[in-house]
C-alpha positions, 0 to 999 in steps of 0.5 A: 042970873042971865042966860049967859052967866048961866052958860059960863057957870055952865062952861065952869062946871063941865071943865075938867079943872073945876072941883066942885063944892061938896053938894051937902055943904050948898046951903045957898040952894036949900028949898030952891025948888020949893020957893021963890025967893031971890038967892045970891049966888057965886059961879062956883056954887052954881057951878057945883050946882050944875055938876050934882044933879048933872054928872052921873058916876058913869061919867055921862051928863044929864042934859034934862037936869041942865035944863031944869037948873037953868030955870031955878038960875032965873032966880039967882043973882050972881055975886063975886 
């Protein structure tokens, strides 16, 4: 994924419209972290990626977490 793919998922996630694909159900992601094999993702997973580790229940928004998923994305190849 291109640092501006990354944005528009970005963009996507932090837009008030978006409802974002329940986090349990993203098995896309799985081990993500730990390895570092290419996955096909789509917008709204990573989108909905962005939004579980980022939004906080006190409505606030950790950018360090931001970060963090723009690295893992470098390893995401965007579908659909």
């Amino acid at each position: 994924m291109t640092r501006i793919q990354y944005l528009k998922c970005l963009a996507l996630a932090r837009s008030s419209a978006f409802v974002p694909i329940p986090y349990l159900t993203l098995d896309c992601f799985s081990g993500c972290a730990l390895d570092s094999k290419r996955r096909a993702v789509t917008m709204a997973e990573t989108a909905s990626l962005i939004v579980g580790h980022c939004a906080t229940f006190g409505g606030t928004w950790l950018h360090s977490e931001e970060n963090e998923i723009e690295l893992l994305s470098k390893r995401f190849d965007l579908v659909g």
